[in-house]
N, C-alpha and C positions, 0 to 999 in steps of 0.2 A: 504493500500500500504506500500512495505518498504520503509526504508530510504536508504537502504543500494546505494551505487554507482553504476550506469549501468553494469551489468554483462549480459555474454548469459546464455537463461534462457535453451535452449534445453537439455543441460546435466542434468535436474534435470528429466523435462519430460520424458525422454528417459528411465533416472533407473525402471521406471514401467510399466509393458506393458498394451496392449489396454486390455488384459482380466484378470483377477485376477486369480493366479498360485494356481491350485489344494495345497490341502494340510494345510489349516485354516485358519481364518482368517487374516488379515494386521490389524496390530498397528498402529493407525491414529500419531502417538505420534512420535513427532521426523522429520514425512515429512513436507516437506517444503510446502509454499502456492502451488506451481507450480507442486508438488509431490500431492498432497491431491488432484486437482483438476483431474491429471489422475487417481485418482485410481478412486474415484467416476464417470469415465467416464468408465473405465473397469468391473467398477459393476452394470453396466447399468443405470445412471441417464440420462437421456434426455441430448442430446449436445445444447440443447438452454437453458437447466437450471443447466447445472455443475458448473459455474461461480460463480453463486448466491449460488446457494447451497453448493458449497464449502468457500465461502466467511462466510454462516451462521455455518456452522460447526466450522472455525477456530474460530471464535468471539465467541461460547458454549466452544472449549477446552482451550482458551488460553485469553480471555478479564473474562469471567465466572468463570473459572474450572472445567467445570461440565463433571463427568466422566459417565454420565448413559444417553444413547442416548434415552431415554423415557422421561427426561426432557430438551429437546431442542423443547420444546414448540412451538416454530414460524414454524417446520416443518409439513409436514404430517405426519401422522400416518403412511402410507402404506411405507416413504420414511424412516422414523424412525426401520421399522423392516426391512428396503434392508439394511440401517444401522450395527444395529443389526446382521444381519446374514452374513456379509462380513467382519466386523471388527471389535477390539478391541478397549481400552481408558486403554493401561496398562503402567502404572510408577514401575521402581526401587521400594524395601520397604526397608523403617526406620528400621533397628533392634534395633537401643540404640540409646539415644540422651543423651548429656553429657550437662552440663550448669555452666561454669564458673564461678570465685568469679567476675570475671565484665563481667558475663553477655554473653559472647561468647558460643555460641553453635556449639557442633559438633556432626555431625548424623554419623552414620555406617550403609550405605546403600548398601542393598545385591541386586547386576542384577543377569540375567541370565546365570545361569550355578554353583550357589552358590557364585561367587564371590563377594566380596566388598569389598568397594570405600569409603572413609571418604571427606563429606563435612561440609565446617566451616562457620558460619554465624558470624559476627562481627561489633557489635552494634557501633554506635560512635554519637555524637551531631551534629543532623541534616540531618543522611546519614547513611547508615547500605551495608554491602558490602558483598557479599556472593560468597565466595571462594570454588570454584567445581574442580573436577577430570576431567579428558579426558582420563587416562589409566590405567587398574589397576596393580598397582608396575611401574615401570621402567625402561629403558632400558640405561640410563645415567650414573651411579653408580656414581652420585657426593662424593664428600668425607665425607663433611659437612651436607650431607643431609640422614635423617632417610628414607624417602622411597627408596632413590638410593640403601639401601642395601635391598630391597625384589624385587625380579626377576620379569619381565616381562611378565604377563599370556597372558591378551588382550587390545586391543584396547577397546574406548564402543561404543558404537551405538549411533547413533543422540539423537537417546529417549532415551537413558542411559544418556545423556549430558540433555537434556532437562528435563528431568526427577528431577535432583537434583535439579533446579531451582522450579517444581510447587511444591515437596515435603516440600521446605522450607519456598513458601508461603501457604502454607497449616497449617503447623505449627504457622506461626506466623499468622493466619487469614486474609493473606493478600486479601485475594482475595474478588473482590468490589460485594456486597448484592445489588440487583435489588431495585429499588424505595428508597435505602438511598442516601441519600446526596453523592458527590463526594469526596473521601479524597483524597487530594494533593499529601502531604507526601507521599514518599513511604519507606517501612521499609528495601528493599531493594531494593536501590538507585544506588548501582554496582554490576557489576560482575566482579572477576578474575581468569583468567583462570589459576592458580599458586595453584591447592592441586595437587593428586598426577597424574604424566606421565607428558612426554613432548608435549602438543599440537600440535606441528608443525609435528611429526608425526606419528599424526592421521589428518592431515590437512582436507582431504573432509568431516570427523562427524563432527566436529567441526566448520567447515563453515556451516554448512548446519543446526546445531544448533543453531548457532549462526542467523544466518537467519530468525529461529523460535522465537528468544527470541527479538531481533530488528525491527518485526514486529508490524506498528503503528496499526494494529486493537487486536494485541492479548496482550502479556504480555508488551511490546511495551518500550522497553530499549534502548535507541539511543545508537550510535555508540561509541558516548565519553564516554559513562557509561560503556563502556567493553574492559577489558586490558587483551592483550594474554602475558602470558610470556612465552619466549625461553631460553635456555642456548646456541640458535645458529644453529639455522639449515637452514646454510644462503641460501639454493637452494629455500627454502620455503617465504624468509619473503617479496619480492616484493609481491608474492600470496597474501599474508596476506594485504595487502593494499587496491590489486584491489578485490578481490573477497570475503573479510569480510569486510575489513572499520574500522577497532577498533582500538583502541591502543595499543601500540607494547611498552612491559618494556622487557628487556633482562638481565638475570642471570649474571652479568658477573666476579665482584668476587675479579679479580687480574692484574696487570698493568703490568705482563710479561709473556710470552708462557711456561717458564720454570715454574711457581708458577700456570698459569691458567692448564696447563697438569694436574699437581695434583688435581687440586679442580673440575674441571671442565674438564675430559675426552677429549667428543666430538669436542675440544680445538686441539687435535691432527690430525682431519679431518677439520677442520676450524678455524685455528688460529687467534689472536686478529686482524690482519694488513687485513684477507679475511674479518671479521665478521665486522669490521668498515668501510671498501667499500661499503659493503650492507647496513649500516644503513646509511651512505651517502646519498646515492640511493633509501634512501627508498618514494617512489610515494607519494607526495603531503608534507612533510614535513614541518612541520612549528614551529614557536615560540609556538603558539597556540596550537598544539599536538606533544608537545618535545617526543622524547622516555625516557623512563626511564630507568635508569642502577640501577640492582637492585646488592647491595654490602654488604655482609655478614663480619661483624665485627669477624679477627681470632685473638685471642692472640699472637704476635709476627709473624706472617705469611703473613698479609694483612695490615698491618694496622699503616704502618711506615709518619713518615711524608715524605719522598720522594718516598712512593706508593701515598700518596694525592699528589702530585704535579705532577707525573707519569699519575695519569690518568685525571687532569687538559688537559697534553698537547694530549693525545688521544683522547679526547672527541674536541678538536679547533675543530671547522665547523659543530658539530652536535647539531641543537636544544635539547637542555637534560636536566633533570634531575638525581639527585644522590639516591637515598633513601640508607639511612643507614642503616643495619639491625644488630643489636644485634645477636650474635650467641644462639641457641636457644638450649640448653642442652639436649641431651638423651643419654640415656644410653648405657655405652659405647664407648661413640661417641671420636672420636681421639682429638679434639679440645677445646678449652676453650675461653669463653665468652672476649672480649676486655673491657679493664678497661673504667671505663666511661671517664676519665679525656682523654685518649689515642681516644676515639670515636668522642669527642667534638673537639679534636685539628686537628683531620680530617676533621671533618665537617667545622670548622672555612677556614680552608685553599680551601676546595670547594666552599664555599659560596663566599670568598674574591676573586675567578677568577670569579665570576660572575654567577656561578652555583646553583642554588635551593638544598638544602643538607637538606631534615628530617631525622629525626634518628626514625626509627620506637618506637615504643609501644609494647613491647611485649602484645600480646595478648594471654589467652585459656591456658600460661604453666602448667596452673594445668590439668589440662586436654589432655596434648600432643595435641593440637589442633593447636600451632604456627607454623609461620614459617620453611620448614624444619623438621617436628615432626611426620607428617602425616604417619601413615604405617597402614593396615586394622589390627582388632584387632583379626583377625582368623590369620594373617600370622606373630604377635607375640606370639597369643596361641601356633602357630606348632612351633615357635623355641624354646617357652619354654618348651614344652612337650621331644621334642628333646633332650635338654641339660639337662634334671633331666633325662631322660633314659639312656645318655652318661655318666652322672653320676655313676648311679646305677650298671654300668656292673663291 
């Protein structure tokens, strides 16, 4: 069962119909429990045994990993090739994995249609967090941020979402061997939804992902273990409460509409005073699941001591956190890193109104793998190929 908070389940049901649509097989990968048990009824399993038998399928894709419907053992044979001849067990592929001087990894995973998506795994003591895609490029063009400048191809798909999660415990051998012992630990202990695109909209993959990966029989991530980030797209983030359940950290940057315009676009369709309403508002709020304001360190831009005290008095009445973030250098990039002494006299001044204020770690900068750095390494080869041929004329 999940954990997730009472939602209606009809809408999942409904996306597939009672018979399976000419034209090849369905990708188990990505549907929800409520999605898997229709199609397995459309591909004729018995209606007194789809329940069960979709129950044993999720617990082979998602507690197992096992991508080969010939070794899902507990089923029949006969039910193993209806399997087999109606569907798929297909994930995203790994093109390059990169591996950091500490130990951070980032994969460049190519989906359907040639495109790809860079996800970062990020090892820490006691807890390992692994930072996925929802869209490939995006459609935000932050200032400060390397993927805002590669354009907006697609959305991914559930199993595109879901995907980079078993890819990376696949890598790291996460996945539990039948008759061993139980290991505790997990080596990825969260997820966040902050590499490249804006989640909020691609909101139904991503629910519906999310879904996948929340479920206590499959890969089974509770709800506090998964943090969506937004730069703000505030008609979406009640949705995000009732109908995913996770935690909600927001982009946000700058402590006036004139400095967030710049940094942060989307600011011009929902300004600080709309987007602080909505997190007012946001459904079940608490001390216990503060949002997080996620705050990018600019040299001389962001980072005065009367922007810390500025966004002191915006944040009154919002359970919250501050996370600091170190500006994370690329090439090119219009901005420069805040001095450390300048980062700490921020942070002192959040922490002193009573605000939680870390200063992140950069993580992966050897690797373009931080904060902010994400861009697919095909849509840095086309600029660079570009720019020596612009050269050359």
């Amino acid at each position: 069962m999940s954990n997730l908070p009472a939602a209606p389940i009809t809408q999942d049901v409904l996306t597939l119909p009672r018979k399976l649509p000419e034209g090849g097989p369905v990708n188990l990968i990505g549907l929800t429990r409520d999605q898997v048990h229709a199609a397995l009824l459309a591909a004729g399993t018995p209606e007194g045994q789809v329940r069960m038998r979709a129950g044993q399928v999720w617990q082979w894709l998602y507690n197992w990993g096992v991508r080969d419907f010939a070794q899902m053992t507990n089923l029949a044979k006969d039910f193993r090739a209806r399997l087999a001849g109606n569907f798929t067990i297909d994930l995203p592929q790994v093109v390059t994995r990169q591996i950091s001087a500490d130990g951070t990894r980032k994969y460049l995973v190519r989906i359907t249609g040639g495109h790809e998506v860079e996800t970062v795994y990020i090892p820490e003591e006691g807890r390992g967090t692994l930072c996925i895609s929802s869209q490939v490029g995006c459609t935000l063009t932050c200032s400060f941020c390397h993927t805002g400048t590669q354009k907006l191809v697609r959305n991914l798909t559930a199993a595109e979402i879901v995907g980079q999660v078993m890819l990376a415990r696949d890598d790291l051998g996460e996945w539990p061997v039948k008759g061993a012992p139980k290991v505790e630990t997990r080596l990825i202990s969260n997820i966040v939804l902050m590499g490249m695109g804006e989640p909020l909209y691609n909101f139904d993959n991503v629910r519906d992902a999310m879904k996948v990966v929340m479920d206590n029989e499959g890969i089974a991530l509770g709800r506090r273990r998964i943090t969506l980030s937004t730069s703000g797209v505030v008609p979406e983030i009640a949705r995000t409460a009732t109908e995913i359940g996770c935690l909600l950290a927001v982009s946000f940057h700058a402590t006036t509409d004139e400095v967030r315009d710049r940094l942060v676009p989307i600011n011009r369709k929902w300004n600080i005073a709309t987007l602080l309403d909505a997190l007012r508002d946001y459904p079940g709020l608490s001390n216990s699941e503060r949002i997080t304001f996620e705050y990018v360190m600019l040299d001389g831009v962001n980072d005065s001591k009367a922007d810390a005290h500025r966004l002191v008095e915006l944040l009154r009445g919002i359970p919250a956190k501050v996370n600091l973030i170190p500006f994370n250098e690329w090439p090119g990039a219009p901005y420069r890193r805040s001095s450390g002494n300048r980062i700490h006299a921020f942070a002192d001044i959040i922490h002193n109104a009573g605000y939680a204020s870390p200063i992140r770690t950069p993580r992966g900068e050897d690797i373009m793998a931080a904060c902010g750095q994400l861009k697919s390494a095909t849509e840095r080869a086309r600029k660079s190929r570009a720019a020596a041929a612009e050269a050359g004329r």
